[in-house]
N, C-alpha and C positions, 0 to 999 in steps of 0.2 A: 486691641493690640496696636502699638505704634509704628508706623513707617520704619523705625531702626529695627523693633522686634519683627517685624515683616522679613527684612533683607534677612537675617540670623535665622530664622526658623526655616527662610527657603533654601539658606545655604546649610543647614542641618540638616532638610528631606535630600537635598540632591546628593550630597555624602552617603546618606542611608540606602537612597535609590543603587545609586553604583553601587554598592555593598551588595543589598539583594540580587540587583542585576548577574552578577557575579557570580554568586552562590545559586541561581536558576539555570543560569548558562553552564556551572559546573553541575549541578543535579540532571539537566536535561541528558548531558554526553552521559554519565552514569547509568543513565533510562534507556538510553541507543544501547551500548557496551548490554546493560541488562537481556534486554529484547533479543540483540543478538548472539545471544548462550540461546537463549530460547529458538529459536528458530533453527540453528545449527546442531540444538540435542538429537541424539537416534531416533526419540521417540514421532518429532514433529516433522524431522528429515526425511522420516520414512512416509510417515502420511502424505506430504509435501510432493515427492518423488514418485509416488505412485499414483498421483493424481494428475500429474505433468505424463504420466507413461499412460495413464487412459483419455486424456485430451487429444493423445496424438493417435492412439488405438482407436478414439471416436470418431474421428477426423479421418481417417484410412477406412476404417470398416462403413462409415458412411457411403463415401464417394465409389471406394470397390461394390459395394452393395447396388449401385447405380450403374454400373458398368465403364467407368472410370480408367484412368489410368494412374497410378499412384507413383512418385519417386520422392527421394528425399534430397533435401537442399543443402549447399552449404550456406554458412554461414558465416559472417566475416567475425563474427564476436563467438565464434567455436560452438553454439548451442544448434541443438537441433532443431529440424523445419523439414515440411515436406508442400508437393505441390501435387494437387491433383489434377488432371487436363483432360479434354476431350474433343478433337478435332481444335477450332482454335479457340477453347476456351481454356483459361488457366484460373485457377485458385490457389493462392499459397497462404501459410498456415505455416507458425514460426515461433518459436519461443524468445525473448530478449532479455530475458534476467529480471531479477527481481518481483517474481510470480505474478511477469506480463507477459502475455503471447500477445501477438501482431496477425491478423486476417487480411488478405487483399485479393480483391476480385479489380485488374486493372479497370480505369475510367468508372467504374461502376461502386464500388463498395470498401470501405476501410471500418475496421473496428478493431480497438484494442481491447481485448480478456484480460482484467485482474484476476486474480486468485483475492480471495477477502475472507478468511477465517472470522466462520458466524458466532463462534462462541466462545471465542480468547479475548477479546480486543473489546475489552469495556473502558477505557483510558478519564482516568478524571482529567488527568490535564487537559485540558484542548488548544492548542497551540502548538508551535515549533521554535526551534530556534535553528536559526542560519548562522555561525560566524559569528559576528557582532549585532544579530540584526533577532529580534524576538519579535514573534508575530502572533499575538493570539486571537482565536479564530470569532473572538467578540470586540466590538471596538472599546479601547480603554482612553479614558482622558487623563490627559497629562496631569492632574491631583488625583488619580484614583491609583496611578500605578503601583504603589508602595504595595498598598494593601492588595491589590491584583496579584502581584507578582510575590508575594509572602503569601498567599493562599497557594500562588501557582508551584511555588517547592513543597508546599506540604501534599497537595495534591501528585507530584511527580513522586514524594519519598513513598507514597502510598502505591501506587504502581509500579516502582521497582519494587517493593514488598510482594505486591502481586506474582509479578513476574516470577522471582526468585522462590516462592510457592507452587507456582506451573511448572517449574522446572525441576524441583524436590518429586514429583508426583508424577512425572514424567508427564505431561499434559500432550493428549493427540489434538491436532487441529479439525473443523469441520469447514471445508473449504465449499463456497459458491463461485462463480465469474458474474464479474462485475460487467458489464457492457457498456464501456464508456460514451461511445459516443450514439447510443440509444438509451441511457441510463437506467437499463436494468438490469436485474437480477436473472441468474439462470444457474439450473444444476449443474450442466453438463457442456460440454462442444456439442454433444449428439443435439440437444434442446437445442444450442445458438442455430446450427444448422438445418432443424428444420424451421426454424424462424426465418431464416432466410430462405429458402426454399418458397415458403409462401408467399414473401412479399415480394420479393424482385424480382422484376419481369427482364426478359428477353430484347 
């Protein structure tokens, strides 16, 4: 291929690129929109809901089970939180949206609790898109994009299919906490709590 045919063929991919780009950035919002019917149905609502009202039940019956004093908090983003105290120690224990709670033991302890449904969330895609800005979660070189990013809509129309499947079937979630900044896994607030319990000294 000749220097002329060079110039032509890269101004043919980069037409093609923005084309795809395009149609992933519009497949991806279709895959959010999807996801979120699913998440919002009765059926995952309620699992959801009830698993946020035993985090906080775990988190109360722990600490009263200890001789505690237990109150609830406000909060400035309207979700619920409570703090547990005991002479002058304080523990708060908070929800923030987005199936994250927040833990804070002052000077001593922070961790944030996801919620992470174990057995919804097999996603071919693996990447996001921000705005104008597609990030996938492997690195791609700039001549592989085309075919990265044409793999990554067929990948994305297969998991709205998904979705839209969990959703027909009423799909329940099976939720663990995530422990972000100890990065693990755990059933319950009661589990986080006696993890902490053991480790942290006085």
């Amino acid at each position: 291929m000749g220097f002329f045919d060079e110039i032509a063929e890269q101004e043919r991919q980069g037409v093609s690129l923005a084309i795809i780009e395009n149609i992933l950035k519009e497949s991806y919002q279709t895959y959010l929109t999807t996801y979120k019917e699913l998440v919002t149905s009765p059926s995952y609502s309620k699992v959801f809901n009830e698993t946020k009202e035993k985090a906080f039940d775990d988190f109360k019956n722990f600490f009263i089970s200890k001789g505690f004093n237990v109150s609830t908090m406000e909060q400035r983003n309207g979700e619920e939180g409570y703090r547990a105290y005991y002479g002058d120690f304080s523990m708060q224990f908070f929800y923030v949206g987005d199936g994250e709670f927040h833990s804070r033991i002052r000077d001593k302890e922070f961790e944030r609790l996801t919620l992470e449904d174990q057995t919804g969330d097999t996603r071919l895609f693996q990447g996001t898109v921000h705005d104008d800005d597609i990030v996938m979660h492997k690195t791609v070189k700039d001549t592989d994009k085309l075919g990265v990013y044409g793999k990554a809509v067929e990948d994305i129309k297969q998991d709205i299919a998904r979705l839209k499947k969990m959703i027909a079937k009423e799909y329940t979630p099976s939720f663990m906490y995530y422990l972000n900044e100890r990065q693990l896994y755990v059933n319950s607030v009661a589990e986080y709590l006696d993890i902490l319990n053991k480790r942290l000294k006085r």
